[in-house]
DRENFI-656661 format. One record per residue (C-alpha): residue in three letters; y, z, x. Coordinates in steps of 0.25 Angstrom, whole numbers, padded with zeros to 4 digits, always signed. Each point is the difference from the previous one (the first is absolute). Layout:
ALAYZX/...
! end
This chain:
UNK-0030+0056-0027/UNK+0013+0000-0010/UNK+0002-0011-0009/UNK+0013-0008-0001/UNK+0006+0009-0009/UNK-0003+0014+0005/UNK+0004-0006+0012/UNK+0014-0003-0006/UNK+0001+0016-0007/UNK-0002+0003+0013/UNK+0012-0006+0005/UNK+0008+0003-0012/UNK-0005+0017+0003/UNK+0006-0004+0012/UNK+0013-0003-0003/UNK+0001+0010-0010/UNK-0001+0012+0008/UNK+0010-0006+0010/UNK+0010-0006-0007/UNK+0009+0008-0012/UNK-0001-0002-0015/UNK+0009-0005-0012/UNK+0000+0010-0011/UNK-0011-0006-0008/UNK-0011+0002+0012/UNK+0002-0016+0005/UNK+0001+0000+0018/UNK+0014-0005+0003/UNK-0001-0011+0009/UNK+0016-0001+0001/UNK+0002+0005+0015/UNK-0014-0004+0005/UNK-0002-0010+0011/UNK-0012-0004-0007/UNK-0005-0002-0015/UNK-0015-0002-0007/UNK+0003-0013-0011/UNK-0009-0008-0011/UNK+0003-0013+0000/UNK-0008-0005-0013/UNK-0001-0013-0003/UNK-0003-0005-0014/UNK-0006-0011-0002/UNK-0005-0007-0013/UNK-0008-0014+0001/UNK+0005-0008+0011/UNK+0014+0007+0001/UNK+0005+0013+0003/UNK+0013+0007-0003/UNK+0012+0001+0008/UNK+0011+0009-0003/UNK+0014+0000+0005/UNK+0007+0014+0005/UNK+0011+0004-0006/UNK+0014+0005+0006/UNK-0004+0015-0002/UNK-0014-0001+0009/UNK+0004+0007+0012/UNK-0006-0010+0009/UNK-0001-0015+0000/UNK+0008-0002-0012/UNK+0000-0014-0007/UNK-0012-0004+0007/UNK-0012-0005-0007/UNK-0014+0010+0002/UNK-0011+0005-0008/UNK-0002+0012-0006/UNK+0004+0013+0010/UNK+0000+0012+0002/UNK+0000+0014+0008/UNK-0012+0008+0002/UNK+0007+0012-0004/UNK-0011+0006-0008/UNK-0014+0005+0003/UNK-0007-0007-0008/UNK-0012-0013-0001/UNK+0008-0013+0005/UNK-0008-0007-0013/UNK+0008+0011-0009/UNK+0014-0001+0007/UNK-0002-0018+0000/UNK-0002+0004-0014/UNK+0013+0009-0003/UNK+0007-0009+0009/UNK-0004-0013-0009/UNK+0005+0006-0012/UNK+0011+0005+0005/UNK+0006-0013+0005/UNK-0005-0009-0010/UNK-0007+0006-0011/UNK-0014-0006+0002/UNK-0010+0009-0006/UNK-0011+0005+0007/UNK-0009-0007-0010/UNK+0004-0012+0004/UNK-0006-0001+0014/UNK-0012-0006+0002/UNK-0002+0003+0017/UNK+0005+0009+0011/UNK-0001-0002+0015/UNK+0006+0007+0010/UNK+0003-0009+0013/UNK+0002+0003+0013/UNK+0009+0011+0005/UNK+0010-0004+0011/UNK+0016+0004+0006/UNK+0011-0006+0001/UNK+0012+0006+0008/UNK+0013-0006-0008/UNK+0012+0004+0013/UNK+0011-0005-0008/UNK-0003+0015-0010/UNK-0007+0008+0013/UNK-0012+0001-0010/UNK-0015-0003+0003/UNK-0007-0004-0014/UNK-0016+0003-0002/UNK-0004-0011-0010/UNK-0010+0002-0009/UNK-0004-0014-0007/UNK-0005+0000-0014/UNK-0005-0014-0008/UNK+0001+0004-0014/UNK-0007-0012-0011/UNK+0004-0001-0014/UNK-0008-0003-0012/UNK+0011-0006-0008/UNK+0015-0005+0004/UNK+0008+0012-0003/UNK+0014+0002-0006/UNK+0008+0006+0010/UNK+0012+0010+0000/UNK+0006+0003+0013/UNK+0007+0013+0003/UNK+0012+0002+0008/UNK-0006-0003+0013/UNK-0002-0014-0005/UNK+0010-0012-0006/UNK-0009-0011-0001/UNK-0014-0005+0000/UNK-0009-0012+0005/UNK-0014-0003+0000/UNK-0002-0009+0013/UNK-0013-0005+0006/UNK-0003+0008+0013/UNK+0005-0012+0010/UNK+0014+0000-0007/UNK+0004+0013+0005/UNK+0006-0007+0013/UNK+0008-0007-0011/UNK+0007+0014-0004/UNK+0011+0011+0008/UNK-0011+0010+0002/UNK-0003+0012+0006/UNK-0005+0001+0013/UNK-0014-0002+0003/UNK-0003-0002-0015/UNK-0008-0012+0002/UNK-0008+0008+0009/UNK-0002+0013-0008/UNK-0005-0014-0010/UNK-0011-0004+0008/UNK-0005+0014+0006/UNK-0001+0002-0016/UNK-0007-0011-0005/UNK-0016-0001-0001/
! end
């Protein structure tokens, strides 16, 4: 029996010997109909972090989301939540405390004709982190989970929330 990340390296071998590559080895997701994503949640205490996409994200620009992400690499999903982390906030790796991955699930977005395959991640904190955001980002909040209703955010985040919580 695989476990839940061979079972996603699996999906992510899949995609690769289908789909064509960027120069750099990453699969290009750009003309397929369907996409392999992290969606990892941060969370430190009580709150966790919600991040605001910016106008040069190619989908769902200016909405609120957590951390995201292709799986355009075959690699660990606990290395690419890792990259992906420091990447968009500059959170060190020595700064977290816990990793779950949540239940897998899709979501078929007809306003872009693409079928996402969300893969759910909590990620706890030891300490309250300074954060730097990269170009995908403008702005940060750290909310308690039932405020997200409260936020413009992407589809289905609330779900990919509680499919990811312990």
């Amino acid at each position: 029996m695989y476990s839940k990340e061979e079972k996603i390296l699996n999906t992510i071998r899949e995609f690769a010997e289908k789909l064509p590559k960027f120069q750099d080895g990453r699969i290009d997701y750009s003309n397929s109909d369907i996409a392999p994503v992290i969606t990892v949640f941060i969370k430190y205490e009580y709150k966790i972090l919600l991040l605001k996409r910016s106008n040069k994200v190619r989908t769902y620009q200016r909405k609120w989301n957590a951390i995201a992400g292709y799986l355009d690499e075959l690699k660990p999903i606990r290395e690419k939540a890792i990259e992906e982390i420091q990447e968009e906030t500059q959170i060190n790796r020595d700064n977290i405390l816990s990793f779950h991955i949540g239940e897998t699930y899709k979501f078929i977005d007809s306003q872009i004709n693409k079928t996402w395959i969300i893969y759910p991640v909590l990620v706890g904190l030891n300490r309250l982190p300074e954060i730097k955001l990269d170009w995908e980002h403008t702005e940060y909040k750290w909310i308690k989970p039932e405020q997200l209703k409260e936020f413009d955010i992407v589809t289905n985040l609330e779900k990919s929330f509680k499919k990811a919580a312990l």
